[in-house]
N, C-alpha and C positions, 0 to 999 in steps of 0.2 A: 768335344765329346761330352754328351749329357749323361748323368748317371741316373739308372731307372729304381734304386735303392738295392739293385742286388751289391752283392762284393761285399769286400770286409767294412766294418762299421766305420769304421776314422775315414772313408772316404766316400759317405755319403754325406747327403745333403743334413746339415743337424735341424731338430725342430725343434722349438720352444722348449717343449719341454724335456728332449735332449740337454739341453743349454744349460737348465737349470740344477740338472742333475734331480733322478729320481726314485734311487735308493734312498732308502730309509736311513737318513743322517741321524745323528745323537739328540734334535732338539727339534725335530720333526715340522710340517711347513715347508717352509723356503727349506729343505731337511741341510742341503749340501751347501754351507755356508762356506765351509774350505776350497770348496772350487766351482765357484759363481763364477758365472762367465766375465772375461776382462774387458774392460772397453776399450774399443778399435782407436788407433792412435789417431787425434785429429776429433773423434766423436766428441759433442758436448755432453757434460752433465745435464742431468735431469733432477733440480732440486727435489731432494727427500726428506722425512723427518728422522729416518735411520743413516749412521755414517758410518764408512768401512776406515779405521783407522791402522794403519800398520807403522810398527814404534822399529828406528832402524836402530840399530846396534843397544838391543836390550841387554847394561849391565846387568841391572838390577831387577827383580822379581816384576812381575807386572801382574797386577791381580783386578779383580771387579771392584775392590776398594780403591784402590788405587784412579783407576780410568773414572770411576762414578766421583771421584773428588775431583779431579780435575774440570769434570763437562758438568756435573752439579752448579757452576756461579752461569751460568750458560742459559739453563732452563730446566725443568723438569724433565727427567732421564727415567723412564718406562724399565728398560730391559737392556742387558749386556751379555755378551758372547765372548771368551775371547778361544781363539785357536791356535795352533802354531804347527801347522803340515807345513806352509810357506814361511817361516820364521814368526812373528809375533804377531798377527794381528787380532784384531777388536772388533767388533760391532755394536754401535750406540744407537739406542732407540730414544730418540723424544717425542714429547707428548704433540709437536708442531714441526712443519717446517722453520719457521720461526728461529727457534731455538735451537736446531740444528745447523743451520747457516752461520747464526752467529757462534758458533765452536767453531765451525768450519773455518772461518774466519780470525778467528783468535789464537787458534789452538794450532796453524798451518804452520809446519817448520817450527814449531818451538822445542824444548827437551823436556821431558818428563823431571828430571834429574841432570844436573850438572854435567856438560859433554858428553850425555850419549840421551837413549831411549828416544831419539828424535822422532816428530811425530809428522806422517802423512797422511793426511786427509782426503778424502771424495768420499761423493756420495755414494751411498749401497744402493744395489738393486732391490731385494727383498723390501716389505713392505710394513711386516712386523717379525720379529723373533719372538719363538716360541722357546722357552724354557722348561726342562722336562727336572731340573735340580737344583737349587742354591748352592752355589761353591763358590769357590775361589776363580772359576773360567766361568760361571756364569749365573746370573742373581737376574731376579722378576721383579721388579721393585712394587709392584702391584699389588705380589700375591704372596709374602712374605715366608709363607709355609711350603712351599713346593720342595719336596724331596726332603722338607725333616733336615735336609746337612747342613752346618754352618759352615762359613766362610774361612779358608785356607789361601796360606800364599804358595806360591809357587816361585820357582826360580827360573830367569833366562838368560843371557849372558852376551858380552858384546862391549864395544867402545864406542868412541866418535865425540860426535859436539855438532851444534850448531852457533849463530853468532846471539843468537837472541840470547836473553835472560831465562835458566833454568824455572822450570816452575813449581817445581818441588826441590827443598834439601834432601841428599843421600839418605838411606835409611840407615838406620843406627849398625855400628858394625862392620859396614861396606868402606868408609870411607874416610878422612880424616877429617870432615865437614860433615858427619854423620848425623841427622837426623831424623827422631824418631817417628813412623807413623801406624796410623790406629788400624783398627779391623785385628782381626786373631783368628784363629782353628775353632778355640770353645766361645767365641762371644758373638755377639750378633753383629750383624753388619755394622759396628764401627766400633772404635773404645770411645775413653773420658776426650772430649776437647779441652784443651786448654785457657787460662781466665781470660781471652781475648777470642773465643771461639772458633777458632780454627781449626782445621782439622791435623796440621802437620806444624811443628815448633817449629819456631823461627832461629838460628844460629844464635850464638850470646855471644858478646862483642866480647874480644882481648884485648891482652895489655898493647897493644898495637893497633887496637884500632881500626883490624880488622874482626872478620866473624870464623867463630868455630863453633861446631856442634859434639853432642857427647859422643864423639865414634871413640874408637880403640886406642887415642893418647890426648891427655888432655884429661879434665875434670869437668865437663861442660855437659850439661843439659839437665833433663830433670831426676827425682829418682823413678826408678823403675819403669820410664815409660816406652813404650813402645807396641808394635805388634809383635803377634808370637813368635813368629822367625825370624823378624828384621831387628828389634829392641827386646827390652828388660831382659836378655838371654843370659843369667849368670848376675844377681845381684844389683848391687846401687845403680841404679843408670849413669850413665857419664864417667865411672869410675874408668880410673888408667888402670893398664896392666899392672904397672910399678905398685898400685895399692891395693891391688888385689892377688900380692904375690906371688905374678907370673912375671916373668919374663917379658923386657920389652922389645917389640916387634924389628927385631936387626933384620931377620928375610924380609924382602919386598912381600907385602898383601897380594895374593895373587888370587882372592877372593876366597869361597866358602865351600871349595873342593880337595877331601883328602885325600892324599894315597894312602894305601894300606899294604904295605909287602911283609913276607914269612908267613904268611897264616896255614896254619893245617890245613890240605885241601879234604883231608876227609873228616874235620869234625868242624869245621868253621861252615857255616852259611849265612845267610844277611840276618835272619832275626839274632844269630846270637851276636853278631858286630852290633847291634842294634842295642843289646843287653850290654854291652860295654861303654859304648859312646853316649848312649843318652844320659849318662851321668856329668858330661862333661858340657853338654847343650842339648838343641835338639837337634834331630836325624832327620833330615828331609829325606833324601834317596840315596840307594845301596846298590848295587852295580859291580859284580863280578866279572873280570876278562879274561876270556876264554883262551886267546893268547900266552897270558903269564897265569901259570899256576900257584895257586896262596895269592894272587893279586885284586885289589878290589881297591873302587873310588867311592867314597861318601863324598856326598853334600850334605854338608850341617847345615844351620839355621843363619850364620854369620862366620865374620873370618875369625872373632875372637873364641867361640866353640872350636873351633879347628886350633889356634893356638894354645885352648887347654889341654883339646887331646893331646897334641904334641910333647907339649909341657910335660905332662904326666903318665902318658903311656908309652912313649918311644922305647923302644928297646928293651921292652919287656917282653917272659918268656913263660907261655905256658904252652898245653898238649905239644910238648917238647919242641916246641919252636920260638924263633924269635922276631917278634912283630917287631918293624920299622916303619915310624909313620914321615910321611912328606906332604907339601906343599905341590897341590896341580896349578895347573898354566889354565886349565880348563873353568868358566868361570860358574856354570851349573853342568849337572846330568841331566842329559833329553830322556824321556820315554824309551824303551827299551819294547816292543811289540811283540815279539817274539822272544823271550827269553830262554836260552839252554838250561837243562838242568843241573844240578851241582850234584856230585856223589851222594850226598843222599834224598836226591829224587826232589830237593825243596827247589824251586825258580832263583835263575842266579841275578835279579834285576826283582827289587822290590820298593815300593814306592811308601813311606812311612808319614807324608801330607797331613795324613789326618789323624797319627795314632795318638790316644789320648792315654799312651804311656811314655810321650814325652813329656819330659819336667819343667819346664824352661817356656811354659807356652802363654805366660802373662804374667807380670810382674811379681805379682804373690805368691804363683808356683816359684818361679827365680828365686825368688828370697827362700825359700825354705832348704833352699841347696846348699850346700859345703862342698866345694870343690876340694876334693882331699886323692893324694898318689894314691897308689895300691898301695894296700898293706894286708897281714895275714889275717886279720879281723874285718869281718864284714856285719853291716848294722841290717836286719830286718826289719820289717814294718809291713804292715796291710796285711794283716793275717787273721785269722780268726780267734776268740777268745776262748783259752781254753785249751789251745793247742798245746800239745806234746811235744817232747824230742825226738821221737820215735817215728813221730808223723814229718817233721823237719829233714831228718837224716834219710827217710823215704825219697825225699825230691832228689837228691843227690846222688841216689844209689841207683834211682832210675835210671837220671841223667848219663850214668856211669864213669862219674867222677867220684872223687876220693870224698866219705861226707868229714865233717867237723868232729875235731878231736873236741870242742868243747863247745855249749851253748848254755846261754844264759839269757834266760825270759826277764824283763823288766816288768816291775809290778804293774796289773794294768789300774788305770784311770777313770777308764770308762769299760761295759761289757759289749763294744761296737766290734773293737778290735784288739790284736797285740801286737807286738814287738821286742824286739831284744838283741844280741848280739849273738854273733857263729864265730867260733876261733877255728882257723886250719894250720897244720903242721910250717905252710910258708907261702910266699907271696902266689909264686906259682899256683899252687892249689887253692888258694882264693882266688886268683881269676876264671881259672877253667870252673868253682864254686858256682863265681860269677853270673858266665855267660851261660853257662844252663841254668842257675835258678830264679836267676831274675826274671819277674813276669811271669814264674811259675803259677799253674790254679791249683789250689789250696781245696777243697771241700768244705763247702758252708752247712754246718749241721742245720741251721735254721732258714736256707733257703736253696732254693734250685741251681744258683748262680753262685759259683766259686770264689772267694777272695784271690784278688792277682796278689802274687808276694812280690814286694822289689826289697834290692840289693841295695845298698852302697858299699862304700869304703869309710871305716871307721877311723876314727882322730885315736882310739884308742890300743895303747900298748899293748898290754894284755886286758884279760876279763876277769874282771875283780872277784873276789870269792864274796864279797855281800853287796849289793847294790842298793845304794840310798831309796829308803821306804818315800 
């Protein structure tokens, strides 16, 4: 029986551009990259100079930095896409056929990373990708300005191995062969190479003879190197736990996912878990379960940000609750498309990729951190010159937390900004301080744009009654 195109749509005859999908995808063109049609089992390829690469058991982060080092020794690489409706995949544009065959070739069945992100190859249908942003899923190499955003990683999660030689070491924090690689959130498509040019360190031999990299034990690699969310997260690069007075990792690494249980379900949402954690690394995504009430999963930047949290926040208690933090089995959070609201009306799934009030997001930022427990003092900074207590105790009172029984302005330096210390009554009321006033906007008398005020946690006891001039 022939079909004359009446009836429902999935059982007509598809046409071309049926096939190709043509709804207006994200990156316009070939729009519908996510669901290009598959080739028939048994069809040849048709050599291309674009390649659909799909990475099987993505532990580790997979970004446009990542994929453009790899197919970079290959030929000159145009354009990159990557997606993940159908788990991880990529799309590589070269300047040739040429150049694409031989990735095709090189790059078949090898791992991105030690035992997993293994890579499959064929050729794409589409003929060019069009890129509508520079990010972290997808970079123009051409047109270096498209969409103004810098390069962010992202995380995806997974195991496996293949038999070949890894082609990248782990990245810093993942693993105990940890090694660091370039790209960042605020930098431009790539950081410093190393004195041998390359783009990803090579492991530093031990006393045995084999190789290790600066992951989470061990003293190994360089200082502070890494990208924003895979390395330099939290001080010296390579430093162990042991010497950076945490705790050494007795739980198995189960990667760079926390639980989060007790949380007030009616004054807690993702920005303010956001004001508490990013002291401790960075926040990639926030994700509330609808399920369990006070429940929520972050992804940090690495597993050593999750071991500080730990470290220093477990079992602590404010808006009359007591947060307990754990180790997920999960090894990122996917996208969230639809998010429920939280009691008060904010999205219970927030995506933190790009915020540039994570601290931890390049080596230099890292180093300016003190990883320090709660305590009843909290230090400000980034505020305007000239500020009052009156204007301080305001954020707090909005908040509708208890403000500071004490504050103390530290002389300023310069008339850019100030700073200075908040004392509160006890630990408690420093945190709930915390998570409402950190990232607070301040009022800039000399411009339109507010100073963000951040928090920490202060090393000090009390607040001295003179403070060194």
């Amino acid at each position: 029986m022939a079909f004359n195109g009446d009836g429902p749509f999935n059982k007509r005859m598809r046409t071309d551009g049926e096939s190709v999908g043509q709804k207006n995808g994200p990156y316009g063109g070939f729009n519908d990259y996510e669901n290009q049609p598959r080739r028939r089992k048994g069809e040849p390829e048709t050599p291309n100079h674009v390649l659909l690469m799909t990475i099987l058991n993505p532990a580790y982060p997979i970004t446009v930095d990542v994929i453009h080092t790899i197919c970079q020794p290959y030929g000159n690489v145009l354009r990159i896409v990557i997606f993940k409706k159908n788990g991880v995949q990529a799309m590589v544009e070269f300047d040739g056929i040429e150049p694409a065959t031989r990735a095709r070739e090189g790059l078949q069945g090898a791992d991105i990373y030690s035992g997993c992100c293994t890579l499959r190859i064929e050729y794409a249908k589409p003929t060019k990708l069009n890129v509508y942003k520079n990010d972290a899923e997808s970079w123009d190499f051409t047109n270096p300005n498209v969409g103004m955003k810098e390069p962010q990683n992202n995380g995806s999660g997974g195991g496996g191995g293949s038999s070949r030689p890894p082609l990248l070491q782990e990245p810093r924090g993942f693993g105990m062969n940890a090694a660091p690689f370039r790209g960042g959130m605020n930098g431009q498509m790539g950081g410093p190479r190393n004195s041998a040019g390359a783009l990803f360190n090579s492991p530093m031999p031990d006393s045995n003879g084999g190789l290790r990299g600066g992951g989470l034990v061990g003293g190994g690699g360089g200082p502070g190197q890494g990208g924003p969310f895979m390395g330099g997260a939290g001080g010296p690069g390579g430093a162990s736990l042991q010497a950076m007075g945490q705790p050494q990792p007795g739980i198995p690494q189960q990667g760079a996912v926390l639980m989060v249980y007790g949380l007030n379900k009616d004054k807690m949402n993702a920005d303010r878990i956001f004001n508490l954690l990013c002291l401790y690394g960075n926040v990639v995504r926030i994700k509330f379960l609808k399920t369990k009430e006070g429940c929520a999963m972050v992804q940090m930047g690495d597993a050593l940000a999750v071991e500080r949290a730990v470290a220093n926040l477990n079992n602590t208690t404010f808006f009359s609750c007591k947060m307990q933090l754990g180790y997920s089995k999960q090894a990122f959070l996917a996208d969230v498309q639809q998010p429920y609201d939280l009691p008060d009306g904010t999205p219970s799934f927030k995506d933190y990729m790009g915020n540039k009030n994570n601290r931890f997001i390049n080596p230099e930022m890292a180093s300016k951190n003190r990883i320090q427990p709660p305590s009843k003092i909290l230090h400000f900074f980034n505020t305007p010159p000239g500020l009052d207590e009156d204007q301080l105790k305001q954020v707090f009172i909005d908040g509708g937390v208890t403000e500071p029984k004490s504050i103390k302005l530290f002389p300023s330096k310069t008339e850019r900004s100030s700073s200075g210390l908040l004392e509160f009554n006890n630990i408690s009321e420093a945190l709930e301080g915390l998570v409402i006033g950190n990232h607070a906007p301040i009022p800039n008398p000399n411009s339109k744009f507010p100073f963000i005020m951040k928090l920490c946690f202060s090393s000090s006891r009390h607040i001295p009654n003179k403070m060194a001039e």
